[in-house]
Backbone as a chain_set.jsonl record, in Angstrom:
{"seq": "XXXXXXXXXXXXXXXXXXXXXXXXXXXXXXXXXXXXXXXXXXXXXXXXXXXXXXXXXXXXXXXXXXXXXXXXXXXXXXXXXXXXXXXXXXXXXXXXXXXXXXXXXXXXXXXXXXX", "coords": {"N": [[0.817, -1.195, 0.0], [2.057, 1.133, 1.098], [4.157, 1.41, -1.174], [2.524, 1.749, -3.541], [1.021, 4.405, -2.73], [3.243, 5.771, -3.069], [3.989, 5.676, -5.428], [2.568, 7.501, -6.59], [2.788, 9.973, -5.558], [2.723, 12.612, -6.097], [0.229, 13.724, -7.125], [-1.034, 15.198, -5.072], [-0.59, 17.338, -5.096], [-3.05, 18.499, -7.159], [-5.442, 18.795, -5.412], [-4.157, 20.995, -3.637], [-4.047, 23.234, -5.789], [-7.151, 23.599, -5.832], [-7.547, 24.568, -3.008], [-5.41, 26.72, -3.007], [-5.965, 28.553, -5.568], [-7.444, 30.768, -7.576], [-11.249, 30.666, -9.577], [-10.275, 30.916, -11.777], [-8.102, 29.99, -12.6], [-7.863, 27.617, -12.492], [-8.623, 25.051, -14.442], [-6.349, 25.509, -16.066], [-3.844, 25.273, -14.375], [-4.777, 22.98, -13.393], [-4.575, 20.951, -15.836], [-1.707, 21.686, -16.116], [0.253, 20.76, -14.524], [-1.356, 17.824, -14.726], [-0.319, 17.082, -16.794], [2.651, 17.319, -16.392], [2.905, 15.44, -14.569], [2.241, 12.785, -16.195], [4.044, 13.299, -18.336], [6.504, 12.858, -16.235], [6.567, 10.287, -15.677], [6.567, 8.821, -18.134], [9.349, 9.516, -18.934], [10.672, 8.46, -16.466], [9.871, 5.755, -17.197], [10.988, 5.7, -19.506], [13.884, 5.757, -18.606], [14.265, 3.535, -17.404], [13.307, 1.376, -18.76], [15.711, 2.322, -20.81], [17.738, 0.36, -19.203], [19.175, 2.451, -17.354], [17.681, 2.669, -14.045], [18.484, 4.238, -12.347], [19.458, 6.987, -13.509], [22.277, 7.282, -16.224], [24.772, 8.506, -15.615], [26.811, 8.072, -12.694], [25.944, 9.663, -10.519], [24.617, 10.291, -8.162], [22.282, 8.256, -6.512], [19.223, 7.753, -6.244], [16.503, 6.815, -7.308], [15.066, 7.539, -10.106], [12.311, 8.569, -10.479], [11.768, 9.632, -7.767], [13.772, 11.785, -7.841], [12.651, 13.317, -10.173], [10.299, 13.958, -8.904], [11.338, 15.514, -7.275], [12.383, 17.357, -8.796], [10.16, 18.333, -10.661], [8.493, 19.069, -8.752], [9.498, 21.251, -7.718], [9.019, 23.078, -9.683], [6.137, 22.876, -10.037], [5.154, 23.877, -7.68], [6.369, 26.584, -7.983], [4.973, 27.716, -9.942], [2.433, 27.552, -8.888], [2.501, 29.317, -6.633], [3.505, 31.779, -8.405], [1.205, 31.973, -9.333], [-0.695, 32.762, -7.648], [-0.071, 35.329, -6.921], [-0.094, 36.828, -9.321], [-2.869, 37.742, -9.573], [-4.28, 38.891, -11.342], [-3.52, 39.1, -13.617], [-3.894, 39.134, -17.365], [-5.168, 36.199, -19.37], [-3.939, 35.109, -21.384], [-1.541, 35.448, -21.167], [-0.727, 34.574, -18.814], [-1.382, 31.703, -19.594], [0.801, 31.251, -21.239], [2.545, 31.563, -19.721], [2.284, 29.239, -18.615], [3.026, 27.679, -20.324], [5.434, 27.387, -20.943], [6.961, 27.321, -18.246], [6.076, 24.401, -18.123], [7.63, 23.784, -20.373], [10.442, 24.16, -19.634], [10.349, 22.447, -16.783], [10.767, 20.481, -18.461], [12.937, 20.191, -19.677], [14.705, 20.398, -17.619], [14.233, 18.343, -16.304], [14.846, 16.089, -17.463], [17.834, 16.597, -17.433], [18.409, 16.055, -15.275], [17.302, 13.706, -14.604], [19.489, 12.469, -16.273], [21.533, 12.568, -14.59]], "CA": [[0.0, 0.0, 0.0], [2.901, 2.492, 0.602], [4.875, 1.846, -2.415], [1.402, 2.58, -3.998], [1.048, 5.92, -2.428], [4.903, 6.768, -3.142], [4.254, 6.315, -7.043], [1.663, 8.788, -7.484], [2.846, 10.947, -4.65], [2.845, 14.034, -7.131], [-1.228, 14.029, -7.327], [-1.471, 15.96, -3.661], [-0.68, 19.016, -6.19], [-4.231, 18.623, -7.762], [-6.113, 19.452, -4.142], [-3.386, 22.334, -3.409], [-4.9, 23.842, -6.679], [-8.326, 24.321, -5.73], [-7.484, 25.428, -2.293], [-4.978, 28.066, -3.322], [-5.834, 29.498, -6.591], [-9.215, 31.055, -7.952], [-11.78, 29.357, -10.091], [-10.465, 31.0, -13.682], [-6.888, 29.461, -13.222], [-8.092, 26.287, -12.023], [-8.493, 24.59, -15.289], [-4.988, 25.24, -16.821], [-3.338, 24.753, -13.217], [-5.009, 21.195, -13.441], [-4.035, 20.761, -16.985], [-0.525, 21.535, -16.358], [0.091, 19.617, -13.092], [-1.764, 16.348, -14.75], [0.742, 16.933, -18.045], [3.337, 17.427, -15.596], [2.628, 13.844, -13.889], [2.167, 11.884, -17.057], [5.778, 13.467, -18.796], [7.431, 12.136, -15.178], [6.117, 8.741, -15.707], [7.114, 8.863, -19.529], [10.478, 9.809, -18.391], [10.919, 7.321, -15.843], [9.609, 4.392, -17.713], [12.082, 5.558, -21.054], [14.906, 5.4, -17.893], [14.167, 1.916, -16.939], [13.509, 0.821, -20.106], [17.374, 1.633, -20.783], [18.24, -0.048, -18.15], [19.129, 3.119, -15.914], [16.237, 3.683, -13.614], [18.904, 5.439, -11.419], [20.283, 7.496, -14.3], [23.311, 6.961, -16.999], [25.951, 9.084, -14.55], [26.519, 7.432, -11.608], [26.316, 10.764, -9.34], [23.316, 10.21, -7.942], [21.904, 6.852, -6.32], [18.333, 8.217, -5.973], [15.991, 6.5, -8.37], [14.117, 8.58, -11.423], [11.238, 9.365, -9.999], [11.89, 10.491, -6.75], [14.712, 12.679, -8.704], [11.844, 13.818, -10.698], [9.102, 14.317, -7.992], [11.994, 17.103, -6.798], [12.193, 19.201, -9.907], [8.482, 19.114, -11.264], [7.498, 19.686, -7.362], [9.754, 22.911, -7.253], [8.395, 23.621, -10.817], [4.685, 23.164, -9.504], [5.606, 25.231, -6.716], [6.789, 28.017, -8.754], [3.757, 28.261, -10.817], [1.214, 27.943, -8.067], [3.247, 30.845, -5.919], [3.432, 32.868, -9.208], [-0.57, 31.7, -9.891], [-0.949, 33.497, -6.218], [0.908, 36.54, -6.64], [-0.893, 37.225, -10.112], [-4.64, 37.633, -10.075], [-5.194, 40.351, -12.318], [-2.879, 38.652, -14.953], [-3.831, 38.477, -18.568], [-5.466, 34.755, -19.097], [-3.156, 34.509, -22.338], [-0.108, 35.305, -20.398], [-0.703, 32.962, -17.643], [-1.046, 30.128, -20.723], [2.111, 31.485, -21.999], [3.569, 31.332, -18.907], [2.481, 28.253, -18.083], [3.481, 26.621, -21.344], [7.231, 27.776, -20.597], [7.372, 26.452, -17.354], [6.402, 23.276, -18.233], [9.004, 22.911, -21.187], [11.278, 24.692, -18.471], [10.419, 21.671, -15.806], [10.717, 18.897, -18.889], [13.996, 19.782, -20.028], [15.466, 20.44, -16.748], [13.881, 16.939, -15.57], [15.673, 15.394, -18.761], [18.832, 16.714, -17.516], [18.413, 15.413, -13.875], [17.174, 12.522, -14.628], [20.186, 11.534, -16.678], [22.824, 12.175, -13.635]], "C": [[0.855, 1.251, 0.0], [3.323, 2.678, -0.593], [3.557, 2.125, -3.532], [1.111, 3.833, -4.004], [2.47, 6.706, -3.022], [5.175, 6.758, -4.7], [3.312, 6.984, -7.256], [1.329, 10.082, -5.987], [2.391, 12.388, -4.87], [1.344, 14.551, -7.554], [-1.745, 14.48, -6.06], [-1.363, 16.975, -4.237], [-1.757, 19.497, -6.473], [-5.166, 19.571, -6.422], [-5.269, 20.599, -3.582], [-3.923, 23.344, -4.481], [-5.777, 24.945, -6.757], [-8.798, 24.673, -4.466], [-6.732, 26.619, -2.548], [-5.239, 28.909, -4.37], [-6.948, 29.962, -6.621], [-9.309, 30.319, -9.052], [-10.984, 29.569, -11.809], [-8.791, 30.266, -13.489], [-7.212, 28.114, -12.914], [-7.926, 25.027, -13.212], [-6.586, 24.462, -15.762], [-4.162, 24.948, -15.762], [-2.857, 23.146, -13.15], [-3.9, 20.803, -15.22], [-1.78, 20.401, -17.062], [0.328, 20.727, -15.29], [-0.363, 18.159, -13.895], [-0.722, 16.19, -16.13], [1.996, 16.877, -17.356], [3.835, 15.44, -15.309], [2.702, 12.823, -15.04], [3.823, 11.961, -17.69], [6.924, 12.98, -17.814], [7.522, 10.956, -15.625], [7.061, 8.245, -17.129], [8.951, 8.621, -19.284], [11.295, 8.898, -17.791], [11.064, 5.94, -16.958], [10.825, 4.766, -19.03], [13.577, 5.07, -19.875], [14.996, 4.266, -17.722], [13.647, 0.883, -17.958], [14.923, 0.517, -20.987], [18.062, 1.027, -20.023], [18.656, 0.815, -17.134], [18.365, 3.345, -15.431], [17.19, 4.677, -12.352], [20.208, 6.606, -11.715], [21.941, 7.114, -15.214], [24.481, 7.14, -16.305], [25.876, 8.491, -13.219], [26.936, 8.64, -10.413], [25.33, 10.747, -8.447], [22.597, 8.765, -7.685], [20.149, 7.226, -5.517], [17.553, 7.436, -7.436], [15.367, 7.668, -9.194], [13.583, 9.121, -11.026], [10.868, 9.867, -8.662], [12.741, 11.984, -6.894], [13.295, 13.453, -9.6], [10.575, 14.434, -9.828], [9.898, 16.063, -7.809], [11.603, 18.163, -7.714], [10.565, 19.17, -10.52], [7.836, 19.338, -9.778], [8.002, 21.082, -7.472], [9.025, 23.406, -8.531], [6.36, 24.112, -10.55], [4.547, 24.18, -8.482], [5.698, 26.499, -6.83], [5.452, 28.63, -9.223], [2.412, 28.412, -9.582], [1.146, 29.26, -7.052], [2.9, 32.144, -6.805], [1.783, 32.955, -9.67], [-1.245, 32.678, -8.416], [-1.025, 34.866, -6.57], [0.114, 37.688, -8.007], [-2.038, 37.128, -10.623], [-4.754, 38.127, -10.814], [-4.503, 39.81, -13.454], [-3.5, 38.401, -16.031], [-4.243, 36.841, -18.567], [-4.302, 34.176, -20.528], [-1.778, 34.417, -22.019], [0.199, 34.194, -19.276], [-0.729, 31.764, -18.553], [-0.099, 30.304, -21.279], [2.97, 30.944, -21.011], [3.545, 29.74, -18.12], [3.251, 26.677, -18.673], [5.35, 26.487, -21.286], [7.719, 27.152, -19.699], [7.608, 24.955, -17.461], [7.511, 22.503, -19.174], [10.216, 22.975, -20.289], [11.367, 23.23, -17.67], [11.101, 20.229, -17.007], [12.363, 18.791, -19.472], [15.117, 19.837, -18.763], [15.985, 18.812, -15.899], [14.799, 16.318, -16.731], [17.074, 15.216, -17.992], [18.946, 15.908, -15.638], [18.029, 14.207, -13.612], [18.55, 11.395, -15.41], [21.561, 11.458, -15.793], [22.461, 10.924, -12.993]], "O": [[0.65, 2.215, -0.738], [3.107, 3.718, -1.215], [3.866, 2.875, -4.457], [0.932, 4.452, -5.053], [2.632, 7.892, -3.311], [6.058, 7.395, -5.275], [3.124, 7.134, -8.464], [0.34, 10.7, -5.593], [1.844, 13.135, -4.059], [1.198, 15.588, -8.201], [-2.924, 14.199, -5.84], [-2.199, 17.807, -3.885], [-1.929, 20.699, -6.271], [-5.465, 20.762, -6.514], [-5.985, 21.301, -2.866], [-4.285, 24.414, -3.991], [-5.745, 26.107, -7.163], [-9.966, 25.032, -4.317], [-7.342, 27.666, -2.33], [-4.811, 30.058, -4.257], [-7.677, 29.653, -5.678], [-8.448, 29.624, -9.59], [-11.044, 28.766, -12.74], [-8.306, 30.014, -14.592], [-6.319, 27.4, -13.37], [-7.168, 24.093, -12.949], [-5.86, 23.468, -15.723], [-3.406, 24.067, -16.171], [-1.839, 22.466, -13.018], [-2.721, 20.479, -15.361], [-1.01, 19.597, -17.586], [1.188, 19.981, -15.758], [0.413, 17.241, -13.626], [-0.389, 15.042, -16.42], [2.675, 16.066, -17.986], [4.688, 14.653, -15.719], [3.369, 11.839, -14.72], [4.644, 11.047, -17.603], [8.05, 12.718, -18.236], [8.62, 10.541, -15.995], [8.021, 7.475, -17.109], [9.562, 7.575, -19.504], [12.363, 8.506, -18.261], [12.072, 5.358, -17.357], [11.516, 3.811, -19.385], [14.284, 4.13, -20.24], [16.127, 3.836, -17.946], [13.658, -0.337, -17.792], [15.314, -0.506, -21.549], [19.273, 1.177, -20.191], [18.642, 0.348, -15.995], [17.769, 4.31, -15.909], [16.712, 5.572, -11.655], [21.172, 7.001, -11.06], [22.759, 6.572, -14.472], [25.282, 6.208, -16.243], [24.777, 8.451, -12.666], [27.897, 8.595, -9.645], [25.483, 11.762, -7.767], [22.338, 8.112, -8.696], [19.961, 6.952, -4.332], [18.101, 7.548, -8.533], [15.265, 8.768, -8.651], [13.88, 10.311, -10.923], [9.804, 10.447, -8.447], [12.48, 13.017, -6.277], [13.276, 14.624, -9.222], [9.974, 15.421, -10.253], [9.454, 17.19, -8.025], [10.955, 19.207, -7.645], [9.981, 20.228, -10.754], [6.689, 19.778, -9.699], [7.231, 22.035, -7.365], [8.289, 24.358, -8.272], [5.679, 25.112, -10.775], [3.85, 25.192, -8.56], [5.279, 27.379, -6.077], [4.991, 29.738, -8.948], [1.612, 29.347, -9.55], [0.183, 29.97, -6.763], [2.33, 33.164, -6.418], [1.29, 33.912, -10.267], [-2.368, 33.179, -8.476], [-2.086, 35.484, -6.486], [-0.169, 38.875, -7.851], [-2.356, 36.646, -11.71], [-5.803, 37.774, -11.354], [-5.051, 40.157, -14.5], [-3.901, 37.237, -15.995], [-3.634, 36.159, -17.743], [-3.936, 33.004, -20.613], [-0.985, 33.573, -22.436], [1.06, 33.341, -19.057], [-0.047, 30.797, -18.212], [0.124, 29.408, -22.093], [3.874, 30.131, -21.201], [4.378, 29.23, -17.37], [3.667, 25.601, -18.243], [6.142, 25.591, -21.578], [8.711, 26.445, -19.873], [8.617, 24.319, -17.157], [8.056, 21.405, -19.058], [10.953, 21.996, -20.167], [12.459, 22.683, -17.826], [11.722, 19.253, -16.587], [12.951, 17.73, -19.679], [16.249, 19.378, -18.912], [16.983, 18.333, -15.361], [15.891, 16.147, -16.188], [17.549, 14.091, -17.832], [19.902, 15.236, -15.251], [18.315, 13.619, -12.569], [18.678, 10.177, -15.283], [22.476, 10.667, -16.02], [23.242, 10.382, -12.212]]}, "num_chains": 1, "name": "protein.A"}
């Protein structure tokens, strides 16, 4: 039952959401959070598919997706702080900005996933 809970740890984000934000970011929030979660998984499974699931570099003895929980959590983090901070924001800028982050979190995760 734990190691159940500890692979889809990263879906306590979803209910942080729709206590902290208002209702008009709620949608793309979710959106980018559940794209978020699926590109981890992706990620992972291509790692352990090459046979590293605890990366190519041996600097790092932390498996994939705990290595990955880190950087798309601070990435989720970021955006829900900056989803705080800017109510009055533009709704096309907040989808700009949210589309950035997430390439932001996927190539960073790329690079952290392969130490």
């Amino acid at each position: 039952m734990l190691q159940i809970a500890l692979l889809w740890l990263d879906l306590l984000w979803l209910p942080v959401v729709f206590i902290f934000l208002t209702k008009r970011y709620w949608l793309k929030a979710t959106l980018l959070i559940i794209s978020c979660i699926f590109t981890l998984r992706m990620q992972v499974e291509l790692m352990e598919s090459i046979g590293y699931p605890t990366g190519i570099l041996p600097f790092l003895d932390i498996h994939a997706l705990f290595r990955g929980y880190i950087v798309y959590g601070l990435f989720i983090f970021a955006f829900i702080a900056l989803s705080i901070f800017s109510k009055y924001e533009n709704g096309y800028v907040y989808l700009a900005a949210s589309i950035s982050l997430y390439f932001a979190s996927f190539i960073l995760s790329t690079g952290v996933l392969l130490l």
